[in-house]
Backbone bond lengths (Angstrom), bond angles and torsions (degrees), N, CA, C in turn:
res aa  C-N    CA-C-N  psi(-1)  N-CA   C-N-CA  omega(-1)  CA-C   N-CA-C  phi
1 X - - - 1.437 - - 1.516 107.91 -
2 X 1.474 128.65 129.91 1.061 141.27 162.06 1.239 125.80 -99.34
3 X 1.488 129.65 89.41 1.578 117.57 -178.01 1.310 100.68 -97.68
4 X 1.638 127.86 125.68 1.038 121.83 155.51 1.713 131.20 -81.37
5 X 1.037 133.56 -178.96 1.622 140.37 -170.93 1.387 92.53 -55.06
6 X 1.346 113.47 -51.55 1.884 104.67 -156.10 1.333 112.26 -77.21
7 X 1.484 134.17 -3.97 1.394 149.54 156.95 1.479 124.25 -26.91
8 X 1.259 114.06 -38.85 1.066 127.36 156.45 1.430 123.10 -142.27
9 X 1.156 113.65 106.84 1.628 126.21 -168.31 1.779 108.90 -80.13
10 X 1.281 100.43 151.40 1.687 115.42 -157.13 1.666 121.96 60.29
11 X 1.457 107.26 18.66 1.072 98.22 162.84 1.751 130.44 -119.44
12 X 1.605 123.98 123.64 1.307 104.26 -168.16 1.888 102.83 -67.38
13 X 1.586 93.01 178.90 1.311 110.29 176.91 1.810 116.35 -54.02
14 X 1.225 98.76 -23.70 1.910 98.62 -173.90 1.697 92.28 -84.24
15 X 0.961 139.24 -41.75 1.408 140.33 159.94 1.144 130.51 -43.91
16 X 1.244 118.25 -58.63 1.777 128.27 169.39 1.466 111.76 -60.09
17 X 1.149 110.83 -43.96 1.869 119.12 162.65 1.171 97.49 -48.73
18 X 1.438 145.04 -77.19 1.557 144.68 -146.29 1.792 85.83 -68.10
19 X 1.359 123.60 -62.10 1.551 109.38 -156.98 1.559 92.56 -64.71
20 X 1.344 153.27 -39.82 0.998 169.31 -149.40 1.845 90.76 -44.50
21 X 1.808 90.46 -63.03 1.410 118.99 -145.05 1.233 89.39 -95.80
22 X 1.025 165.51 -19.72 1.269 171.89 -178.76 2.105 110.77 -80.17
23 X 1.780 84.50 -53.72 1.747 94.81 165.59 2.057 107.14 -49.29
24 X 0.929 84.96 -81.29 1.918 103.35 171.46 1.887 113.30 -19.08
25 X 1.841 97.48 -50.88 1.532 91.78 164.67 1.347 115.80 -54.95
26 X 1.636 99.65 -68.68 1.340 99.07 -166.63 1.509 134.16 -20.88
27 X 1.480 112.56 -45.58 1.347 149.30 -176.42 1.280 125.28 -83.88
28 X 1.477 112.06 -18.91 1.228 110.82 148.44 1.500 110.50 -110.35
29 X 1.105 123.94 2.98 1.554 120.31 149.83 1.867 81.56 81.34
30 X 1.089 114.57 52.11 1.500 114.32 155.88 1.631 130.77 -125.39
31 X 1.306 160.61 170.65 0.957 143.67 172.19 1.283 123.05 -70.57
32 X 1.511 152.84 137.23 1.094 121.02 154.91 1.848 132.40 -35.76
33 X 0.901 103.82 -32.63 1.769 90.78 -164.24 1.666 98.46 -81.69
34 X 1.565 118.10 -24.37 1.724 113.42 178.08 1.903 101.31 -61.59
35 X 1.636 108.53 -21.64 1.715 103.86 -164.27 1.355 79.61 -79.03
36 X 1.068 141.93 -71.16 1.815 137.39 -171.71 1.567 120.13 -44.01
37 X 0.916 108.53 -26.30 1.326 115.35 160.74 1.157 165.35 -55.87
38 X 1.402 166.09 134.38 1.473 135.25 -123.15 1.709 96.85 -99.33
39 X 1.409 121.79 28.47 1.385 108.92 -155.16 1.643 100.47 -104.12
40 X 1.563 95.24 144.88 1.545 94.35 -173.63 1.854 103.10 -115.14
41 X 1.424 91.58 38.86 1.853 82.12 162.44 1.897 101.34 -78.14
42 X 1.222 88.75 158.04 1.903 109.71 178.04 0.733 96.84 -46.50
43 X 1.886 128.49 -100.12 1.375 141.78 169.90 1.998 118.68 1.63
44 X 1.229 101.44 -40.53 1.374 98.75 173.16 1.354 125.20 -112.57
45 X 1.324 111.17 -2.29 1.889 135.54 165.67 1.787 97.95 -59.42
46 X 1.467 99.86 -65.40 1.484 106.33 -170.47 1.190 119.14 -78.61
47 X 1.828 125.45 15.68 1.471 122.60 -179.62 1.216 80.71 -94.92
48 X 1.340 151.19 -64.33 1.000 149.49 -164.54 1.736 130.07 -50.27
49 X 1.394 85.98 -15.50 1.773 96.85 174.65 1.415 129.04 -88.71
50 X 1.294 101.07 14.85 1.158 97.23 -170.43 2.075 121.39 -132.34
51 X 1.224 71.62 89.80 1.870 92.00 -174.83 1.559 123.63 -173.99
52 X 1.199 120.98 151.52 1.831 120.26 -169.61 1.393 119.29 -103.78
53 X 1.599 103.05 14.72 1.841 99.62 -177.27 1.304 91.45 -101.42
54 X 2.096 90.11 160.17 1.399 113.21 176.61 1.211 122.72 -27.69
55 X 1.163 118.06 139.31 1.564 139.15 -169.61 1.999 104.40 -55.69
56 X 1.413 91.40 -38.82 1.877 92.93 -179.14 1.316 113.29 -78.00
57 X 1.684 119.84 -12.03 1.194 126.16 -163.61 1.471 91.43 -93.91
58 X 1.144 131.75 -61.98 1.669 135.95 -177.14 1.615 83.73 -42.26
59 X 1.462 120.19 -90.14 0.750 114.12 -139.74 1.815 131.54 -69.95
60 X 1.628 106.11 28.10 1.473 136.58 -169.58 0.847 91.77 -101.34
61 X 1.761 123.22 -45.58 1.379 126.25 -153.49 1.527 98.86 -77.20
62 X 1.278 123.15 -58.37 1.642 135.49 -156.09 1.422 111.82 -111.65
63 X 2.019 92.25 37.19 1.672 91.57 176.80 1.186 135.04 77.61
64 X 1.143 128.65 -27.91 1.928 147.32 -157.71 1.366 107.43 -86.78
65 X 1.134 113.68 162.68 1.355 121.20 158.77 1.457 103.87 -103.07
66 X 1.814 102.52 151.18 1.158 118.20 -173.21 1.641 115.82 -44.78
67 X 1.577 122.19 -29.31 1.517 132.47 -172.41 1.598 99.30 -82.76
68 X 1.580 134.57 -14.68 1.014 122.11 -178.69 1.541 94.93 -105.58
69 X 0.906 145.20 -18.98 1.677 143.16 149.87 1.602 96.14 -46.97
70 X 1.255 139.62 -50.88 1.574 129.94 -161.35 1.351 81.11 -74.48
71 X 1.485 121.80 -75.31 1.420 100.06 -149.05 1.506 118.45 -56.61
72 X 1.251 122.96 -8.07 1.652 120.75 179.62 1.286 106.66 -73.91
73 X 1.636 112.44 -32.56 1.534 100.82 176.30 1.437 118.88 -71.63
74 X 1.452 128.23 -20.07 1.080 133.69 -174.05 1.208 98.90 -87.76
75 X 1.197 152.11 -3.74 1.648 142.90 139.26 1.166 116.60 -89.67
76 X 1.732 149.25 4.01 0.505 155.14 97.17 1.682 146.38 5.71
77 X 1.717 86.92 -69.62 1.854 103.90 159.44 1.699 102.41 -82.05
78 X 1.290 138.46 -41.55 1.032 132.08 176.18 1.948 122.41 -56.11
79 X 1.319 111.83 -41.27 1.190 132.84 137.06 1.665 107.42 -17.07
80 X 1.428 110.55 -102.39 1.511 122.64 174.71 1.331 96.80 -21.87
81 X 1.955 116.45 -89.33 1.762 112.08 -156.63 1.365 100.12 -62.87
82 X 1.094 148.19 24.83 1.468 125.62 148.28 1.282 119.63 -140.31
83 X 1.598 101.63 50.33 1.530 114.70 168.33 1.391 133.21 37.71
84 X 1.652 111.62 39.67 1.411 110.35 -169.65 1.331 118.09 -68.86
85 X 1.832 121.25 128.24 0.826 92.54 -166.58 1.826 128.99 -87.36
86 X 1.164 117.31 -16.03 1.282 117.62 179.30 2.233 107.30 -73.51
87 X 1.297 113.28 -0.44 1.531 130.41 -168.38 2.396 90.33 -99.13
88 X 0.995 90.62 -55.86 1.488 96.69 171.75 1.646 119.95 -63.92
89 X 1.441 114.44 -47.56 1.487 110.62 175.31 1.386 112.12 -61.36
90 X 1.413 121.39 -39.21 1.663 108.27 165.10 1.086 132.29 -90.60
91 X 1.586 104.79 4.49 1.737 106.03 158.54 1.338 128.62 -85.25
92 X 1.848 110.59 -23.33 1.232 123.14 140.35 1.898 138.91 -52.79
93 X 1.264 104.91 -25.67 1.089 111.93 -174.29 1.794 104.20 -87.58
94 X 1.192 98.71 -35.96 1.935 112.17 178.20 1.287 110.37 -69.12
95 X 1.456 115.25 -49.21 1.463 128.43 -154.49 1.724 102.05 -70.88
């Protein structure tokens, strides 16, 4: 999924991040504060994966450091090429 800035108009970037991340709960049917959180259940690993801003910006939002934003993307794409299926139903449900 690619959302760019103009996706939702009147909103700055610290805003579109929160609805961003908030969308992502929804869809994985988790709370926001478990996605901010240090928790490494699946369900709330993969709410967090899903967005295209800077690596420092995700990872401001959901607590992380920018190197734990990379490595989520790299399970993430690994995710995708090997068709996971509970990783696909909420990439379907987001996308």
């Amino acid at each position: 999924m690619n959302v760019g800035p103009y996706v939702f108009p009147g909103l700055d970037n610290t805003d579109m991040l929160e609805h961003i991340l908030r969308m992502c709960c929804n869809a994985a049917r988790v709370e926001r504060e478990q996605a901010v959180s240090s928790s490494r259940l699946k369900e709330v690993v993969m709410a967090r994966q899903f967005t295209t801003y800077r690596l420092k910006e995700i990872g401001a939002l959901v607590n992380h450091t920018h190197s734990s934003v990379v490595h989520h993307l790299n399970l993430a794409k690994d995710y995708i090429r090997f068709k996971d299926s509970e990783f696909m139903k909420l990439f379907n449900r987001i996308a």
